[in-house]
C-alpha positions as CSV (number, residue, x, y, z in Angstrom):
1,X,27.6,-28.7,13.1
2,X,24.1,-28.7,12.6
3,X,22.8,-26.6,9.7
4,X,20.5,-23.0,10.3
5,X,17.7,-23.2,8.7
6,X,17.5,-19.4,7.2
7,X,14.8,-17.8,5.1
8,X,15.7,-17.5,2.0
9,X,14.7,-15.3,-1.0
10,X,16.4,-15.7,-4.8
11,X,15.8,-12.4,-6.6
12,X,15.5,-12.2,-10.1
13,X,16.5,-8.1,-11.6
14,X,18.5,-6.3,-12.9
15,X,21.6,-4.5,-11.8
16,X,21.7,-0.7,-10.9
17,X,25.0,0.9,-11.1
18,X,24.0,3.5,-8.2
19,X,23.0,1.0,-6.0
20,X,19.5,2.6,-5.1
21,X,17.2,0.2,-7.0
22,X,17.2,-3.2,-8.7
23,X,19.5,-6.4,-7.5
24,X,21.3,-3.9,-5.2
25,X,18.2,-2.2,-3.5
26,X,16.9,-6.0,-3.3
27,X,20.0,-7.3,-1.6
28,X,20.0,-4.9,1.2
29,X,16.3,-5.1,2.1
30,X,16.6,-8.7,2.7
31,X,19.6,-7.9,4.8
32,X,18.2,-5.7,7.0
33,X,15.5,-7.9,7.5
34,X,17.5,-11.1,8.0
35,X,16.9,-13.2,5.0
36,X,20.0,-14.9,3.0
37,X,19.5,-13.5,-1.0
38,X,20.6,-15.0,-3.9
39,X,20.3,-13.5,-7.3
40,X,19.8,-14.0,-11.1
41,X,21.0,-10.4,-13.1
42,X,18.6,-10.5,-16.0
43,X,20.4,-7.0,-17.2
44,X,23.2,-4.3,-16.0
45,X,22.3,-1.0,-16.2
46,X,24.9,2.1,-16.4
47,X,22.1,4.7,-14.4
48,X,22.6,6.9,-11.6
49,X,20.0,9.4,-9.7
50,X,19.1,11.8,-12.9
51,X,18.5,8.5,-15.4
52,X,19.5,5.7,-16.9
53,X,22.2,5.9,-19.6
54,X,22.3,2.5,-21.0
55,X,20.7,-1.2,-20.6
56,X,22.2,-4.7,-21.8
57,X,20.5,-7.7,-21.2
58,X,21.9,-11.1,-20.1
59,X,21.4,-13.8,-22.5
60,X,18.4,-15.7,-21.4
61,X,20.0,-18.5,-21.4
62,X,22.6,-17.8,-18.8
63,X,19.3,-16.2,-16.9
64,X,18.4,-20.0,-17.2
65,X,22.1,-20.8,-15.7
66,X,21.9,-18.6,-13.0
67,X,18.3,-20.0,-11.8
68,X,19.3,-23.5,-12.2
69,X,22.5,-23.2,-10.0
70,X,20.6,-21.0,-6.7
71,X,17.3,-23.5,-6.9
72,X,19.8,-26.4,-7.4
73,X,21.6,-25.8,-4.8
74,X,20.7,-23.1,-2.2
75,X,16.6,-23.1,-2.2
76,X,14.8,-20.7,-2.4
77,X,11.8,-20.4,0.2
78,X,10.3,-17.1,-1.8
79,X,11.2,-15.9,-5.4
80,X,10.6,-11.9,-6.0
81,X,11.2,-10.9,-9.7
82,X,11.7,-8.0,-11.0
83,X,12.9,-6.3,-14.2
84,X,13.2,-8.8,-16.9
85,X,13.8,-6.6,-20.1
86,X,12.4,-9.0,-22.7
87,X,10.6,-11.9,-23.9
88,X,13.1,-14.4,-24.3
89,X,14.0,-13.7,-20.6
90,X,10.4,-14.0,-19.5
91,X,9.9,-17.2,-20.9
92,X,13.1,-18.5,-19.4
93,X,12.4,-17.1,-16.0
94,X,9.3,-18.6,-16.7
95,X,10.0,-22.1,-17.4
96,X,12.4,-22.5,-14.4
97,X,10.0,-21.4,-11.7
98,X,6.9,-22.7,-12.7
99,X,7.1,-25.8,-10.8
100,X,8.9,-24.4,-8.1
101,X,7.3,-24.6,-4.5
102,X,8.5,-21.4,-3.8
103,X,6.3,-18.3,-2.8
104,X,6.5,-16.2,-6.2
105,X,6.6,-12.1,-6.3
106,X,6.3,-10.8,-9.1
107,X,7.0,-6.6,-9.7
108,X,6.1,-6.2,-12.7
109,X,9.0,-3.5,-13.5
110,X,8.4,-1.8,-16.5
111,X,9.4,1.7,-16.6
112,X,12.3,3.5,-14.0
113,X,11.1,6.1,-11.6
114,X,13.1,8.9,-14.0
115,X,10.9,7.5,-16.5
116,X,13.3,5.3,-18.7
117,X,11.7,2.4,-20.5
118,X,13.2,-0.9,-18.4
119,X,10.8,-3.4,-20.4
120,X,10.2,-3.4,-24.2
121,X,6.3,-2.6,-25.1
122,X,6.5,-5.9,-26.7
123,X,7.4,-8.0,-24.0
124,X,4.5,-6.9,-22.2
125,X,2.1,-9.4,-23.4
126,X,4.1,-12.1,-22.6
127,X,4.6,-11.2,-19.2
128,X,0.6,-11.4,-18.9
129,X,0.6,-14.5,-20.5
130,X,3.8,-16.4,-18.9
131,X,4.7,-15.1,-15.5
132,X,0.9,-13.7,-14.2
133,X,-0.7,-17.2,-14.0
134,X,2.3,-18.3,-11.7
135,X,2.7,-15.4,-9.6
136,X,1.3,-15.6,-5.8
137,X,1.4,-11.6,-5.5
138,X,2.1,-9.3,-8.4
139,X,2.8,-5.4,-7.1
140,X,1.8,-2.8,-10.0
141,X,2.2,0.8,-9.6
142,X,-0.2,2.8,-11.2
143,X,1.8,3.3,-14.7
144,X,2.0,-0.5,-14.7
145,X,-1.5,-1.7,-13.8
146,X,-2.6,1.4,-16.5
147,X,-0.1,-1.4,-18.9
148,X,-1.2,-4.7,-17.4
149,X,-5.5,-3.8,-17.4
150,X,-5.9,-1.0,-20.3
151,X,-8.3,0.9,-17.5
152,X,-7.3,4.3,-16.6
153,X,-6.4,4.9,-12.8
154,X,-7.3,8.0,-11.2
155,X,-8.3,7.4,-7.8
156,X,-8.6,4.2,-4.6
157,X,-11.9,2.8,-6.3
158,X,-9.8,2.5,-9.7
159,X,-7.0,0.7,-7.9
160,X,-9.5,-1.9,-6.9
161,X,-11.3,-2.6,-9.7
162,X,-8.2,-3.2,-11.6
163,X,-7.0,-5.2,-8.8
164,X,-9.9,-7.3,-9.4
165,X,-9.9,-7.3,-12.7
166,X,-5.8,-9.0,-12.7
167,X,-7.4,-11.6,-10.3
168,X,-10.2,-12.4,-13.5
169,X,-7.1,-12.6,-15.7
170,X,-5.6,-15.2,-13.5
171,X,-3.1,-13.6,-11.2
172,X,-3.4,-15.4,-7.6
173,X,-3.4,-11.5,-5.8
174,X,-2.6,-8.0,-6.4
175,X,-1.2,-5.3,-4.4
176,X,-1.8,-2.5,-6.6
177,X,0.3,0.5,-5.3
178,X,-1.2,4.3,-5.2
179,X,2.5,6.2,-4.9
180,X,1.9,8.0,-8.1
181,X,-1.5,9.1,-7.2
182,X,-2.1,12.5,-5.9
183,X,-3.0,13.6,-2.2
184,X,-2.1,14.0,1.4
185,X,-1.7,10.2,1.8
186,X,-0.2,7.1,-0.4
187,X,-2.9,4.5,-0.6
188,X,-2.2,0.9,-1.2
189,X,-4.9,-1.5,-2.3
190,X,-4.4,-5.9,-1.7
191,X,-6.9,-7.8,-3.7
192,X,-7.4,-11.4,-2.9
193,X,-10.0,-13.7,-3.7
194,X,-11.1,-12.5,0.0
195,X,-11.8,-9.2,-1.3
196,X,-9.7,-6.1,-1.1
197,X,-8.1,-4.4,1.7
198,X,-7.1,-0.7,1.9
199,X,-4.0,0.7,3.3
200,X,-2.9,4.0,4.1
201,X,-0.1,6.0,5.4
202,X,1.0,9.7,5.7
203,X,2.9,11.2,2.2
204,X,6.7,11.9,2.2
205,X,7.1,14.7,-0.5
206,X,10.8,14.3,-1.1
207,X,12.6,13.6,-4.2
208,X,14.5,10.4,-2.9
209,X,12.3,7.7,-3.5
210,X,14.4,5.9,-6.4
211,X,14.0,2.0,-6.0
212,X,10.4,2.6,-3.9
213,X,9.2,-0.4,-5.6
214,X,11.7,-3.0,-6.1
215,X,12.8,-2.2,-2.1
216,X,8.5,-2.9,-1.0
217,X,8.2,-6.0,-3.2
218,X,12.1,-7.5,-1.4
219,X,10.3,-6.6,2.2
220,X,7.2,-8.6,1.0
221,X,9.8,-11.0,0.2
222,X,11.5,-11.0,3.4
223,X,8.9,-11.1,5.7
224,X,7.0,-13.8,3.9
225,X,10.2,-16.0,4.1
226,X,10.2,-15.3,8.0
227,X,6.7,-16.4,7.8
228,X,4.2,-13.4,7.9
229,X,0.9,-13.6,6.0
230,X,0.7,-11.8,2.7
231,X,-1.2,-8.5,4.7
232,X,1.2,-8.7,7.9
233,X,4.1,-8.5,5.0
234,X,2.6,-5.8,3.3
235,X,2.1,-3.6,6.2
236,X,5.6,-4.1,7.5
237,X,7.0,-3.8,4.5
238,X,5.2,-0.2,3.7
239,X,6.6,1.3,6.9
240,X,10.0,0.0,6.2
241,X,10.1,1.9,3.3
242,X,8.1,4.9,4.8
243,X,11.0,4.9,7.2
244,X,13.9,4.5,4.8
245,X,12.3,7.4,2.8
246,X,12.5,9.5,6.1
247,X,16.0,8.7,6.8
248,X,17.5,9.1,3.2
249,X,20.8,10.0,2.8
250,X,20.2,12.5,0.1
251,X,22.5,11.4,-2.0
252,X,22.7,12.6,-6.0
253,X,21.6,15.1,-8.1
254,X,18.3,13.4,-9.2
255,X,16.2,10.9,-7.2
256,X,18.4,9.4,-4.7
257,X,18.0,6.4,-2.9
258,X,16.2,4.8,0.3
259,X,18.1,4.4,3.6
260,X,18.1,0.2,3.4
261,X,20.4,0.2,6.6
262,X,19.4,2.0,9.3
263,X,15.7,1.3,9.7
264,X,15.0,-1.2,12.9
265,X,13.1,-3.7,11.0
266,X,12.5,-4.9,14.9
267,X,10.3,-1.9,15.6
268,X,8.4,-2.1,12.5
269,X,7.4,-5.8,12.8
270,X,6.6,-4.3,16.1
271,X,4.7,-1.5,15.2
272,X,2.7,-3.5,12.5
273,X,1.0,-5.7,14.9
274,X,-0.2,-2.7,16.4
275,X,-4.4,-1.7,15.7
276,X,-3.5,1.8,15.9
277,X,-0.5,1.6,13.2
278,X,-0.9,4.2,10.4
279,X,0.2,1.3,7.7
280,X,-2.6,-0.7,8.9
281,X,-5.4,-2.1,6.6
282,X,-7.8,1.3,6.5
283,X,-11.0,-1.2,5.4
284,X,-12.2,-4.5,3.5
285,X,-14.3,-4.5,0.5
């Protein structure tokens, strides 16, 4: 039988007991998008909608384990990391995918949308200094590019200079994500060495958006391993996550989760080709 030749993404988070964020949240974007997903836990997490409760971390080197069996063995055609927890596991993670030819994600995951601390403060240098340099596309929300620059970030022109200033420090591109800033719309800046383009789309107010991030960066993921540029990913991967906002299933007491399975990834790789596409790039600097 001859083999299929499927995209493939290894995702390295952490676990989130409810299911709407981390390794669980990853795992179901890529499925609804097509692409096989292996994993690496770097932590389990006891959390649910209204917080987290508790946090262990894996033992880095059985982080090292779990990376060295999936590459080893199954491939990986794009690598999207996420919350790492500390320093020893950074420089693990780091070490094993350095010389990887695989198409590197990094979301720099740092504090929980409930506002529980996922990365110690101390770690964070070492992230900058381990895992930036060999990241393709790092993915920042405003609390974390605030963490990752020093510069304060009020508004679209903030988002780019901080973009730009990650690419000075190294980092290959940046899409530095505007959820947390205020306004009608959500505005999404990618810097390249190309410049920057700006992307916009029409505000959900709701309070199910836990695992916004971690589910954007594993459509990224996805939709590079199919074999769209960086900007065709990043549009089709903001309306899939517009859509699964739309369609949560209100689930929880707190911030529920995204609707990962019922959003026709079909008609958004559709609809992103399209000029007239809300999610489109607004403008290049």
């Amino acid at each position: 039988m001859d083999k299929i030749n499927i995209p493939k993404v290894l995702i390295i988070a952490g676990s989130d007991s409810s299911g709407g964020a981390g390794i669980q949240a990853d795992i179901k974007t890529c499925a609804a998008f097509g692409v096989y997903s292996s994993t690496a836990i770097t932590a389990i997490t006891a959390q649910n909608t209204l917080g987290v409760q508790g946090i262990m971390n894996i033992p880095s080197e059985f982080v090292r384990e779990q990376i060295k069996s999936v590459i080893s063995d199954v491939g990986a055609d794009v690598i999207k990391i996420g919350m790492l927890g500390n320093s020893d596991i950074i420089e693990v993670v780091a070490e094993e995918i350095e010389d990887s030819n695989a198409f590197i994600i990094l979301d720099p995951v740092m504090v929980a949308s409930t506002g529980s601390i996922l990365l110690e403060e101390k770690s964070i240098d070492c992230l900058k200094s381990t895992l930036l340099p060999i990241a393709d596309l790092i993915t920042p929300n405003v609390p974390e590019a605030e963490l990752l620059t020093g510069n304060k970030i009020n508004d679209v022109d903030d988002l780019v200079r901080s973009g730009e200033f990650l690419l000075a420090q190294n980092t290959f591109s940046a899409l530095m994500k505007g959820g947390h800033l205020k306004g009608e719309s959500v505005f999404d800046v990618l810097v390249t060495n190309e410049g920057a383009n700006i992307m916009s789309g029409p505000r959900i107010y709701s309070r199910h958006t836990h695992g916004t991030g971690c589910t954007l960066s594993s459509g990224i993921a996805s939709c590079y391993a199919i074999g769209a540029s960086i900007e065709e990913a990043v549009i089709s991967s903001r309306e899939f996550v517009y859509e699964a906002i739309k369609s949560a299933p209100k689930i929880g007491q707190g911030k529920g989760p995204l609707n990962h399975g019922l959003v026709d990834t079909n008609a958004v790789a559709s609809q992103s080709k399209n000029e007239n596409n809300p999610f489109s790039a607004l403008k290049s600097l």
